[in-house]
MOPAC internal coordinates of N, CA, C and O (Angstrom, degrees):
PM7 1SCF
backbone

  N    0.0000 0     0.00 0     0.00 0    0    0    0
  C    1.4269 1     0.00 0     0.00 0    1    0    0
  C    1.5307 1   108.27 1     0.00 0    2    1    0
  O    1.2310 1   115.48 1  -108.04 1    3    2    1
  N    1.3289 1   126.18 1    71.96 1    3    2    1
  C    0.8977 1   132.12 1   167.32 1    5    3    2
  C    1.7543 1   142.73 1   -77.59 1    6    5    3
  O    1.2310 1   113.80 1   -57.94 1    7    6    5
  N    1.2788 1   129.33 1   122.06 1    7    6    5
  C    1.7340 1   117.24 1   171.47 1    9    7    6
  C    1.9850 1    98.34 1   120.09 1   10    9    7
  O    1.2310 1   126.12 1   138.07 1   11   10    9
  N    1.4326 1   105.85 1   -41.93 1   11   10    9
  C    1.4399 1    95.04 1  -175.20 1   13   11   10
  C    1.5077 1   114.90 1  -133.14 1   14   13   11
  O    1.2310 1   119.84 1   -27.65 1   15   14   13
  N    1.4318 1   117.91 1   152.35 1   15   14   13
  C    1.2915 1   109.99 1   176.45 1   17   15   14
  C    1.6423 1   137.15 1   -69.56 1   18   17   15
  O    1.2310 1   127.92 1  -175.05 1   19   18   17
  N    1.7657 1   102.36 1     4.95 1   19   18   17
  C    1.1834 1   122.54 1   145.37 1   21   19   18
  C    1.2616 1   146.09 1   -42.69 1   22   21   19
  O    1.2310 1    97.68 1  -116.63 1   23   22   21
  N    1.5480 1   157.39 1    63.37 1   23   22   21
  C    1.6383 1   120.57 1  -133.44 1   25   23   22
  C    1.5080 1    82.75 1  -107.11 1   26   25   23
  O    1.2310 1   129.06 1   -26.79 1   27   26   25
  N    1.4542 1   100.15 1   153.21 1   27   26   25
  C    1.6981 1   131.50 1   179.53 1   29   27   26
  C    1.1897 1   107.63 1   -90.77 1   30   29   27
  O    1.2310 1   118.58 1   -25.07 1   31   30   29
  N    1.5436 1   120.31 1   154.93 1   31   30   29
  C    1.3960 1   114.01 1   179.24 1   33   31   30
  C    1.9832 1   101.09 1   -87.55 1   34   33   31
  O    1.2310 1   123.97 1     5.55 1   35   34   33
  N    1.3945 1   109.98 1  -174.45 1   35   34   33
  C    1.8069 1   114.76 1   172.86 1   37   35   34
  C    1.1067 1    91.82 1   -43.06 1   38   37   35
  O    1.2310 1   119.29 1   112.40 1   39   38   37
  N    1.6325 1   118.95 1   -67.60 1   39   38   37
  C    2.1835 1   101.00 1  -154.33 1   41   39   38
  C    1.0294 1   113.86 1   -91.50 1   42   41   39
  O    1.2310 1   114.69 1   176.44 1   43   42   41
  N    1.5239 1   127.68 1    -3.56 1   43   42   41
  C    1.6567 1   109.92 1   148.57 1   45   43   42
  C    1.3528 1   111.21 1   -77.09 1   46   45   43
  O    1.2310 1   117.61 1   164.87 1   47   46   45
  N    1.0178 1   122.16 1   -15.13 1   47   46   45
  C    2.0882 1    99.12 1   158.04 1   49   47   46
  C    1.1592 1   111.73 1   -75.03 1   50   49   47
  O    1.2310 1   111.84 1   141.77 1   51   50   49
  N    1.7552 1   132.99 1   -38.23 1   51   50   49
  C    1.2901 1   138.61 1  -168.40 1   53   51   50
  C    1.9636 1    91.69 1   -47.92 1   54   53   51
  O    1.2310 1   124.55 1   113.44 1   55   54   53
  N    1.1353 1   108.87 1   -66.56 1   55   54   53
  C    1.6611 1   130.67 1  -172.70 1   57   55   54
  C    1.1295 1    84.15 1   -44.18 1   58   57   55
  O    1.2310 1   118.17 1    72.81 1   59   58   57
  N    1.4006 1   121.08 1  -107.19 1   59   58   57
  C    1.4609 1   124.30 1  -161.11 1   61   59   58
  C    1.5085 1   119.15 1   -27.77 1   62   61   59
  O    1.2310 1   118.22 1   150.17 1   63   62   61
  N    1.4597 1   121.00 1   -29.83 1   63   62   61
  C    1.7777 1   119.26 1  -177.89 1   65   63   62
  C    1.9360 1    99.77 1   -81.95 1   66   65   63
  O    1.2310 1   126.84 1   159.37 1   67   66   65
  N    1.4593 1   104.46 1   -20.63 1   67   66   65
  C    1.5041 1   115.56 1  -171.28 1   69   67   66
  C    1.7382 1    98.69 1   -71.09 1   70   69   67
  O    1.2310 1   122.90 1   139.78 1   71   70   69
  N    1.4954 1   112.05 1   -40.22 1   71   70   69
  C    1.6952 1   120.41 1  -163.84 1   73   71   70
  C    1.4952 1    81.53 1   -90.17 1   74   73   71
  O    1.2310 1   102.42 1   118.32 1   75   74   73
  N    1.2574 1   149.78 1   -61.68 1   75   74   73
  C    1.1432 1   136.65 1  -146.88 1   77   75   74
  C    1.6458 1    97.67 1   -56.84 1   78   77   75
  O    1.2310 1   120.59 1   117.20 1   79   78   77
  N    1.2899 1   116.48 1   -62.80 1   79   78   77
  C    1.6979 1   125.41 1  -173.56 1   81   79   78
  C    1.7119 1   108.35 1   -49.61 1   82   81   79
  O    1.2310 1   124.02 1   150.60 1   83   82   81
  N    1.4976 1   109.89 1   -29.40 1   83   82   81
  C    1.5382 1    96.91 1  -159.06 1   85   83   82
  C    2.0230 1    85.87 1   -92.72 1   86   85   83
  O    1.2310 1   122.58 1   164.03 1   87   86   85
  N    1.4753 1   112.66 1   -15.97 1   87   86   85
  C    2.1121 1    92.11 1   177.08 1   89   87   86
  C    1.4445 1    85.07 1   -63.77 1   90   89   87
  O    1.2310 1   115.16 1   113.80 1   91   90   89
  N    1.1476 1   126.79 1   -66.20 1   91   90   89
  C    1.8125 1   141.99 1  -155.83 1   93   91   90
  C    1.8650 1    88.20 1   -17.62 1   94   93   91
  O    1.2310 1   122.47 1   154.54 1   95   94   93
  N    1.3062 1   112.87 1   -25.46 1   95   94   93
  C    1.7388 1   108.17 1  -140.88 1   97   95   94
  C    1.7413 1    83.80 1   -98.25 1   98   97   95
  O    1.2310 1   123.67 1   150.44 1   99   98   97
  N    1.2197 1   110.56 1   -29.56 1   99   98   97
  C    1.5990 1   111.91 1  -153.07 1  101   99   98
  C    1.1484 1    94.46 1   -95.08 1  102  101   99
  O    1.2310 1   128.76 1   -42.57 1  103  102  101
  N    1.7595 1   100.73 1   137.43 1  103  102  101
  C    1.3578 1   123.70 1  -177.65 1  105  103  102
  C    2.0341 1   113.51 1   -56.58 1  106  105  103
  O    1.2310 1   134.49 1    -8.12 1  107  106  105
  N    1.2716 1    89.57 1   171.88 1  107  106  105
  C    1.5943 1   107.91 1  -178.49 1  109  107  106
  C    1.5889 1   102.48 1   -36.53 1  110  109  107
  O    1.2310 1   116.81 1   116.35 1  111  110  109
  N    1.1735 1   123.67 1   -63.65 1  111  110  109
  C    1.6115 1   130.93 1  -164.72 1  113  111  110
  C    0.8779 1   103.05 1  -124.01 1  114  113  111
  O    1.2310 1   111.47 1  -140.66 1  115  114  113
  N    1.4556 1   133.66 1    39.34 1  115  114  113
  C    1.5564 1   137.34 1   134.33 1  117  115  114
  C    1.5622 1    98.18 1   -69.82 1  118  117  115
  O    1.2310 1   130.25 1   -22.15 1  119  118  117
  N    1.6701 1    97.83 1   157.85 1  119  118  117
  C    1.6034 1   102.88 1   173.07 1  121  119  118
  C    1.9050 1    94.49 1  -151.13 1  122  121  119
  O    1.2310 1   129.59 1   -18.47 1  123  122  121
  N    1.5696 1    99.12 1   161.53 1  123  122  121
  C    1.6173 1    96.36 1  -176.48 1  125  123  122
  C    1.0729 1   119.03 1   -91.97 1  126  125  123
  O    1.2310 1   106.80 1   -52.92 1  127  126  125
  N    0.7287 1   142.17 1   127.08 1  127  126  125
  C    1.3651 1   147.63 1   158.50 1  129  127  126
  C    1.6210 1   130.90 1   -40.85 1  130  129  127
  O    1.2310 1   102.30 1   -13.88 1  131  130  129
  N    1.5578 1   149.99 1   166.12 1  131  130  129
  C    1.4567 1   103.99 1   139.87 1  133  131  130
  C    1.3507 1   121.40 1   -83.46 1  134  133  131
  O    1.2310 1   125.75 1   142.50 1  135  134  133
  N    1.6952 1   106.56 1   -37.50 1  135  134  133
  C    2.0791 1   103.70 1   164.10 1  137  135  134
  C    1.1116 1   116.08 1   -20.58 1  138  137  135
  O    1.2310 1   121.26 1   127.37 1  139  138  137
  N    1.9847 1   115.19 1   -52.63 1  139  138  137
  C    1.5708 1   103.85 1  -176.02 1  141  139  138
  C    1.3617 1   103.73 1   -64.95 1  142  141  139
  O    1.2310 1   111.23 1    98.30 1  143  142  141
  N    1.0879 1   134.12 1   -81.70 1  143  142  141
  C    1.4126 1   151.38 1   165.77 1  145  143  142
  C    1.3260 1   109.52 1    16.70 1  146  145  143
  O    1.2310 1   129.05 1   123.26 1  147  146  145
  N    1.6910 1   100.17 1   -56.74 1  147  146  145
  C    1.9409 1   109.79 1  -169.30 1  149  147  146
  C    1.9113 1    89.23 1   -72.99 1  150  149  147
  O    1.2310 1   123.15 1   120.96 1  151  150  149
  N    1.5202 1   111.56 1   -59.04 1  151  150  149
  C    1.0529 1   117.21 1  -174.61 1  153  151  150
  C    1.6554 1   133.30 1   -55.72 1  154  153  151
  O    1.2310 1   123.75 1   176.97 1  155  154  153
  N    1.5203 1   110.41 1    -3.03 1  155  154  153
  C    1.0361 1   125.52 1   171.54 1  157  155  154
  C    1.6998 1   125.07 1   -84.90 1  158  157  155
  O    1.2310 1   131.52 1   130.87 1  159  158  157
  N    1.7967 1    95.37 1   -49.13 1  159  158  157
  C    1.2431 1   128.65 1   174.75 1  161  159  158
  C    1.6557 1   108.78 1   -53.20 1  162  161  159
  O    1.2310 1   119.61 1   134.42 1  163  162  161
  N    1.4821 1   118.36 1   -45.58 1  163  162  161
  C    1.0511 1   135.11 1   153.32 1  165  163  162
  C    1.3991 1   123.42 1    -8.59 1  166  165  163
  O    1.2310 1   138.21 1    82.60 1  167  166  165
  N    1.6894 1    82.31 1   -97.40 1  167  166  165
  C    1.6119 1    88.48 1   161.69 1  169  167  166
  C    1.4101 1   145.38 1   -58.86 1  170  169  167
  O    1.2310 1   119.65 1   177.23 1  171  170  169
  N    1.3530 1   118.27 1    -2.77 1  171  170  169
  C    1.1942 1   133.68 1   147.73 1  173  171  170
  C    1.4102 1   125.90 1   -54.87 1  174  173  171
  O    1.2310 1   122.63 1   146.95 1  175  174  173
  N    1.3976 1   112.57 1   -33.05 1  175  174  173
  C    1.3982 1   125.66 1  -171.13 1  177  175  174
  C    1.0650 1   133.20 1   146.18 1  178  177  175
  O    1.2310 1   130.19 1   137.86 1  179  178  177
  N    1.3576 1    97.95 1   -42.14 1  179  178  177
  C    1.8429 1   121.12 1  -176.59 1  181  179  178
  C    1.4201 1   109.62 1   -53.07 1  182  181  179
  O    1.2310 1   124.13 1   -40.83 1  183  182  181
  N    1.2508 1   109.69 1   139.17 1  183  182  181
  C    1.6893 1   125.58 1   171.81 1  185  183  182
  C    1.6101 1   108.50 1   -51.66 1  186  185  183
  O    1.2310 1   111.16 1   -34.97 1  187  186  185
  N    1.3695 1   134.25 1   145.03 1  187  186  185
  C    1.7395 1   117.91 1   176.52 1  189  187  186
  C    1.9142 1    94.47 1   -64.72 1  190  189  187
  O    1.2310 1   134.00 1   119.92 1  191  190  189
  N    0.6850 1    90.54 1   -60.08 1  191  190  189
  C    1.8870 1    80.91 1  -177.89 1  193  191  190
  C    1.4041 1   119.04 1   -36.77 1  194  193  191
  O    1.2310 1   120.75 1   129.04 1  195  194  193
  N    0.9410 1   116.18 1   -50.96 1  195  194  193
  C    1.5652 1   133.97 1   166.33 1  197  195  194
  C    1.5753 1   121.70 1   -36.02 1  198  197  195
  O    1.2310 1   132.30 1   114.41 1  199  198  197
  N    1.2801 1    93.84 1   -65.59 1  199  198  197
  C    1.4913 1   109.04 1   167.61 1  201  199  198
  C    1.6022 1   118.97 1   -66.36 1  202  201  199
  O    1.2310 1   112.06 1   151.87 1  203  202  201
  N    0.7759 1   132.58 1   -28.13 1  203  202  201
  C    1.2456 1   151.25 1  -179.22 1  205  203  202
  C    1.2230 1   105.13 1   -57.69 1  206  205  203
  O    1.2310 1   127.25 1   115.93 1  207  206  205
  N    1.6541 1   103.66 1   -64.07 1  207  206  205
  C    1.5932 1   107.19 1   170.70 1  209  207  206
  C    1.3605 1   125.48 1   -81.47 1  210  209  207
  O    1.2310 1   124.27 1   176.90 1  211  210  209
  N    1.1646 1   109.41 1    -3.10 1  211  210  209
  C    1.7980 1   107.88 1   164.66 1  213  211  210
  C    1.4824 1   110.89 1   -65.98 1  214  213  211
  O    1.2310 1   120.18 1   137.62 1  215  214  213
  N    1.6558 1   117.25 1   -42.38 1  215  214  213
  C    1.3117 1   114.61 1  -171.11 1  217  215  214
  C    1.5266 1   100.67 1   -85.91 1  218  217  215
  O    1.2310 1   111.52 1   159.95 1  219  218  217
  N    1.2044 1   133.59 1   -20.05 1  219  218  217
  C    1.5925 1   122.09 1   169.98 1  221  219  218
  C    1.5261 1   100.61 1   -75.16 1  222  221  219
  O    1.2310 1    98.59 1   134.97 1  223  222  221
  N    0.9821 1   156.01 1   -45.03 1  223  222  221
  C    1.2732 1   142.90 1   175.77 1  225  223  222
  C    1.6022 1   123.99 1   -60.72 1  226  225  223
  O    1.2310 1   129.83 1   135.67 1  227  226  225
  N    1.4492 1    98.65 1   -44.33 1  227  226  225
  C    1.8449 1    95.51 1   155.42 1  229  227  226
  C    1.1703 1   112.13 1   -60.23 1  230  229  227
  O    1.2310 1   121.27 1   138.08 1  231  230  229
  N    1.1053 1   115.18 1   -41.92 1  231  230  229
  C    1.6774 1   116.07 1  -157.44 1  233  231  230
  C    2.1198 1    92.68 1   -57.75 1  234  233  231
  O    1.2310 1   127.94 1   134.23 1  235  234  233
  N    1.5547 1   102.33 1   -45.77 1  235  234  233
  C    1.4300 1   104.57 1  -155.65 1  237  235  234
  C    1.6761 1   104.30 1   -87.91 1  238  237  235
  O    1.2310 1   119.52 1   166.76 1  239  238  237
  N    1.3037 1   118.52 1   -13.24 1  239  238  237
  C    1.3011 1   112.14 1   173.04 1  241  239  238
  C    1.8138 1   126.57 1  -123.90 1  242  241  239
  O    1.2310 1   131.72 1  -136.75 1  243  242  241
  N    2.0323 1    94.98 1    43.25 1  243  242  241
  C    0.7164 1   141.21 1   153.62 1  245  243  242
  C    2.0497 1   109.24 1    69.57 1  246  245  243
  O    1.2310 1   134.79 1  -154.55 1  247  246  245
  N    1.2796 1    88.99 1    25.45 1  247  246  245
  C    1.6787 1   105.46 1   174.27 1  249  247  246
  C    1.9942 1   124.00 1   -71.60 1  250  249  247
  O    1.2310 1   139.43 1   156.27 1  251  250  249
  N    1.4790 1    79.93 1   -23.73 1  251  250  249
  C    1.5674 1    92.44 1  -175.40 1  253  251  250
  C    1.6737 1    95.84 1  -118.08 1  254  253  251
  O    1.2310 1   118.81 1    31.66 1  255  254  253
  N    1.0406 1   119.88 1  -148.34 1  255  254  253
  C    1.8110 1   148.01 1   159.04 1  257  255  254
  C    1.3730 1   101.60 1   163.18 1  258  257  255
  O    1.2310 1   131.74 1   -21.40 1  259  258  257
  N    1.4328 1    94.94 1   158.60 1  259  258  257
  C    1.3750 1   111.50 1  -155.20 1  261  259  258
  C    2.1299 1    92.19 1  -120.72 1  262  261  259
  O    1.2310 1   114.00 1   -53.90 1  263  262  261
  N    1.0119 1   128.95 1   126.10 1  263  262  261
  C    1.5629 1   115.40 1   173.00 1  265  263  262
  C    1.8608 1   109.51 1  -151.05 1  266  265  263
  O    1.2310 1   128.51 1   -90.26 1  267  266  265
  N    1.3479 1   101.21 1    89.74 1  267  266  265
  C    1.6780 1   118.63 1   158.45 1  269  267  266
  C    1.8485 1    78.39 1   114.34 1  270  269  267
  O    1.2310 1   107.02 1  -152.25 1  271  270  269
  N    1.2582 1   141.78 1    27.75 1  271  270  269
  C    1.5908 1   122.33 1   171.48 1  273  271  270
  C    1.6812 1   100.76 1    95.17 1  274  273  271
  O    1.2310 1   119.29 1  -162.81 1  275  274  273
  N    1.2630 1   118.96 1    17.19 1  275  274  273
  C    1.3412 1   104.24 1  -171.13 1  277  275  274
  C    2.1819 1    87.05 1  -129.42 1  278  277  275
  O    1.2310 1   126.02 1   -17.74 1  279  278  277
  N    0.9670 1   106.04 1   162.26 1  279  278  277
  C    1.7862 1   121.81 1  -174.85 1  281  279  278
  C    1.7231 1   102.19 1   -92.85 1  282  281  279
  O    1.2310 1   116.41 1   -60.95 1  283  282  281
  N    1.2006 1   124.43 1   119.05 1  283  282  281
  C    1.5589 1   110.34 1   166.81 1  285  283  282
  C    1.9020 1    93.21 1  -121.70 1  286  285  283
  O    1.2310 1   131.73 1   -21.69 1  287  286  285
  N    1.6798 1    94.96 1   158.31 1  287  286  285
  C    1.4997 1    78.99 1   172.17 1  289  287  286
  C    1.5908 1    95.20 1  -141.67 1  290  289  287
  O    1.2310 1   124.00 1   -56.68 1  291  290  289
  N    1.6571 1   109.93 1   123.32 1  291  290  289
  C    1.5363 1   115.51 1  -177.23 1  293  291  290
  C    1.6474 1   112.47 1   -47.04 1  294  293  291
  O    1.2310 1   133.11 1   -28.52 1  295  294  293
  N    1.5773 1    92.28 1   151.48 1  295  294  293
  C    1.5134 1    99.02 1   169.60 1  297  295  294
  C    1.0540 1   100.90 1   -60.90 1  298  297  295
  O    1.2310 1   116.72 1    -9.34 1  299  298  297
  N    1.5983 1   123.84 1   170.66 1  299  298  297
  C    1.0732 1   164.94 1  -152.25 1  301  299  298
  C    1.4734 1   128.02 1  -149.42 1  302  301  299
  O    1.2310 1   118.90 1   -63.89 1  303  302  301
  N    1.5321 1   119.70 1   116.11 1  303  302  301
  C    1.7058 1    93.48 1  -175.89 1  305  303  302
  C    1.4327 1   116.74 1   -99.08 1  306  305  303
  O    1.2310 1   120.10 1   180.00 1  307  306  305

């Protein structure tokens, strides 16, 4: 549980290490979405409900942020 004084459970880290790898992939002026996000998570495995709530729980215990409809996710040390 690294970066916030929040701690995540296993598959909200699973998610979050899943979103971290898939920006790594996206070009310069690509940006995430949460559709991509849910739709990524998806394809990973995750149920759409599932995923859904992985990114509301980052989102709320400050793993993700969300700014103009697009996903950013703070560094980390």
């Amino acid at each position: 549980m690294r970066g916030s004084g929040t701690p995540i459970n296993s598959s909200e880290e699973a998610a979050l290490e899943h979103l971290e790898q898939y920006v790594d992939t996206l070009g310069g002026d690509e940006r995430l979405t949460r559709a991509d996000a849910v739709a990524h998570l998806v394809e990973q495995g995750s149920e759409r409900p599932d995923a859904r709530e992985h990114i509301e729980q980052l989102l709320l215990k400050g793993y993700l942020y969300e700014v103009d409809d697009h996903l950013r996710i703070p560094s980390r040390p």
